[in-house]
C-alpha positions in Angstrom: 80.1 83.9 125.9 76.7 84.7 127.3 74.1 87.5 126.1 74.7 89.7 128.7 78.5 89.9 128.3 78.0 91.4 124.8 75.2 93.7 125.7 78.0 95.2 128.5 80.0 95.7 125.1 77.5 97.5 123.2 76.7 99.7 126.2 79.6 100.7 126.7 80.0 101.6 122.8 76.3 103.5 122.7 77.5 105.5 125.9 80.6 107.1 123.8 78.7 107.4 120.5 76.2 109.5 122.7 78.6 111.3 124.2 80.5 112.2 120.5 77.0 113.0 119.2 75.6 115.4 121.3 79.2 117.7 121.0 77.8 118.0 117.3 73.9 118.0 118.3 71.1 116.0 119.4 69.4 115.7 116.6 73.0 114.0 115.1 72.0 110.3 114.4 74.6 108.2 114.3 74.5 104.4 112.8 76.4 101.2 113.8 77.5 98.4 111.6 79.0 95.9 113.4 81.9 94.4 111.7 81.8 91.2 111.6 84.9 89.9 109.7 86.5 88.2 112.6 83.2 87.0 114.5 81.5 83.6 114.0 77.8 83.2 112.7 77.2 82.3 116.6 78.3 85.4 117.7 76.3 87.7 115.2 73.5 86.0 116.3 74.1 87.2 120.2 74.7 90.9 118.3 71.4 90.1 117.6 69.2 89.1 119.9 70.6 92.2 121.8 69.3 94.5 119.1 72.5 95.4 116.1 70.8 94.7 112.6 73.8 96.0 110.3 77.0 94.0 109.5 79.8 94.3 107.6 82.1 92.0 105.8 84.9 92.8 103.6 85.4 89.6 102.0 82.3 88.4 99.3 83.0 85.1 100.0 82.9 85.4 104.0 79.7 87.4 103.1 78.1 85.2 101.4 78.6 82.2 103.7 77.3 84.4 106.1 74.1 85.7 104.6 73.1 82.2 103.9 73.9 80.5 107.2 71.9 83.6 109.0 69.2 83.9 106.5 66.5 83.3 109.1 66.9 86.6 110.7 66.4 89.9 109.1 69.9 90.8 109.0 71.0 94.2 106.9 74.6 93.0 105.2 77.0 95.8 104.5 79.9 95.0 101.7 82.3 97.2 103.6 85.8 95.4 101.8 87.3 96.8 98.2 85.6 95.2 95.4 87.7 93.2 92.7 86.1 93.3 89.5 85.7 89.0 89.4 84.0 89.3 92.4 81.0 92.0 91.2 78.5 88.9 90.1 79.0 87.2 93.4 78.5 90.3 95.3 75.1 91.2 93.4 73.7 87.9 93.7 73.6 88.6 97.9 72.5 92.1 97.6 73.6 94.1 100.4 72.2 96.7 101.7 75.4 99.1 101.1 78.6 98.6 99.1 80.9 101.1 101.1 84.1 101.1 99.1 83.3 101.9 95.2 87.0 102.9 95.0 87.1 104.5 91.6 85.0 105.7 88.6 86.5 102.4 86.3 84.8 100.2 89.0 81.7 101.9 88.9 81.3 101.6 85.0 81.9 97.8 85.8 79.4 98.0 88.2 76.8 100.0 86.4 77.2 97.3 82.8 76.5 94.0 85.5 73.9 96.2 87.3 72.1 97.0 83.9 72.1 93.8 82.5 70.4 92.7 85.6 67.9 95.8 85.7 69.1 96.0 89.5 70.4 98.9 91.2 72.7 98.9 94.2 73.1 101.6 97.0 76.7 103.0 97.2 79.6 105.2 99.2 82.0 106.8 97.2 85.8 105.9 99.0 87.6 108.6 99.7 91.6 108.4 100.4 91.4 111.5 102.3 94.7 111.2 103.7 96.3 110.1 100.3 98.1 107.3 101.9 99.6 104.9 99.5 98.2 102.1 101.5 94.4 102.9 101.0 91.9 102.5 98.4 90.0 105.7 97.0 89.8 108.2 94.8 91.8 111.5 95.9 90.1 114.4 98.0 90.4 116.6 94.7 89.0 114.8 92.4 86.1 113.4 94.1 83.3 115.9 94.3 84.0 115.9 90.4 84.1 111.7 89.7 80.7 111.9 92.5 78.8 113.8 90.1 80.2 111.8 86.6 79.1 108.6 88.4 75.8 109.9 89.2 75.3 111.5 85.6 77.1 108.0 83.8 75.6 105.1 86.4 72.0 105.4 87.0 71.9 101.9 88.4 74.2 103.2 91.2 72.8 105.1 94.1 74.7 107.4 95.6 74.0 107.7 99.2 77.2 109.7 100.2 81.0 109.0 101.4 83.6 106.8 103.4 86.7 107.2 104.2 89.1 105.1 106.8 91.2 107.6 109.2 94.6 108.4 108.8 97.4 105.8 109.9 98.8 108.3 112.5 99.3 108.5 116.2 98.7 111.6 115.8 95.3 112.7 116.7 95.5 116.3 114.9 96.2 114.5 111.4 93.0 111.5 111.8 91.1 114.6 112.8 92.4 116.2 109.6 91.6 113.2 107.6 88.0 113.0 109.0 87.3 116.8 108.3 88.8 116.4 104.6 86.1 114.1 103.9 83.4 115.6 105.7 83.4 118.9 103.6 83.8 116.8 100.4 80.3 115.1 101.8 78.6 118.1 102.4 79.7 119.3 99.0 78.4 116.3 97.4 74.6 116.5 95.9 72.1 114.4 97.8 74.2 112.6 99.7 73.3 111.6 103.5 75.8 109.5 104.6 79.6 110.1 105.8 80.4 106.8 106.7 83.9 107.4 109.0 85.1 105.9 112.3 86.0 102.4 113.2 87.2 101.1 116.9 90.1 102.9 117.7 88.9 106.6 116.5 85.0 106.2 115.5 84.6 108.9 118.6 86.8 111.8 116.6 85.0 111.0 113.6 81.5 111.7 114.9 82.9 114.7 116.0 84.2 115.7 112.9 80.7 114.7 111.3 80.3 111.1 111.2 76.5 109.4 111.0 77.8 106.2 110.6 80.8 103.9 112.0 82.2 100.7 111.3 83.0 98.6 115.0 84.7 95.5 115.4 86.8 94.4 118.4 85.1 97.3 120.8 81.7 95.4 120.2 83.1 91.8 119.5 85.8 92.0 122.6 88.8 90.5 120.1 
């Protein structure tokens, strides 16, 4: 697949992200990290050239692989995946730029001893199951402005940046838009954080409605 037939994909995305960010303002900025799960080291690279810098695995391994086969180009890797606790050495020794889904406060004392030990510090989102769906990772909309502030009072080595959640598995629009709104008040309530990280392919649109600065594409930018 040539260049240009990507750059028509990414277009095409930048035209609806403009449109979704200019109902909120125009001073809204909104992020894109190209997920990159499904996608071939080849095809990053034609991301590339065409000018996406962030993307986001959710497997360490795959990231790793990855990081080192396109370690020529200044690439800014997102850990985007839930985070077993036999996997936390691999994942530091690549370093990404963000760890999106620090699912609960036990993981981020595990986090916090391997960090230490280190002296390193990584950059993190707080998951948030926002619509308390058995299925998903998170900590519950309830508890988490309160487990926000224990992990920045308990895990200096973490850095909170701010919040992610993953919409609700509806077809309903009026209960993803529900979901995305939960977590956006719980990131405004949340102390020094600046990013609500909310909206992959099929409904990144509502979430940079609802208050969204940074989404998570795959197939709309990959074509799969």
């Amino acid at each position: 697949m040539q260049n240009t037939e990507y750059k028509l994909y990414i277009d095409n995305v930048i035209r609806r992200v403009e449109a979704a960010r200019l109902k909120v303002s125009a001073y809204h900025i909104v992020k894109i990290v190209a997920v990159s799960k499904y996608s071939t080291s080849a095809e990053i690279e034609k991301l590339y050239a065409i000018g996406q810098r962030a993307f986001g695995e959710n497997k360490v391994q795959d990231l790793k692989a990855k990081a080192v086969e396109l370690d020529a180009l200044p690439l800014e890797w997102h850990f985007i995946g839930n985070l077993q606790k036999n996997k936390i050495n691999n994942l530091l020794d690549i370093n990404p730029a963000l760890f999106h889904a620090l699912d609960s406060l036990e993981l981020a004392h595990e986090l916090q001893k391997k960090l230490q030990a280190r002296d390193r510090t990584l950059d993190v989102l707080l998951q948030i199951n926002s619509a308390k769906e058995e299925s998903k990772h998170g900590v519950l909309p309830e508890l988490a402005c309160g487990i926000y502030k224990q992990i920045q009072k308990e895990c200096p080595n973490l850095h909170l940046k701010g919040v992610m959640s993953i919409g609700a598995h509806s077809e309903d629009k009026a209960v993803i838009k529900k979901s995305f709104e939960t977590t956006y008040e719980i990131f405004k309530a949340c102390e020094g954080a600046t990013i609500c990280s909310m909206g992959m392919s099929g409904d990144f649109e509502l979430a940079i409605e609802c208050g969204s600065n940074m989404i998570r594409l795959g197939s709309v930018l990959f074509n799969k």
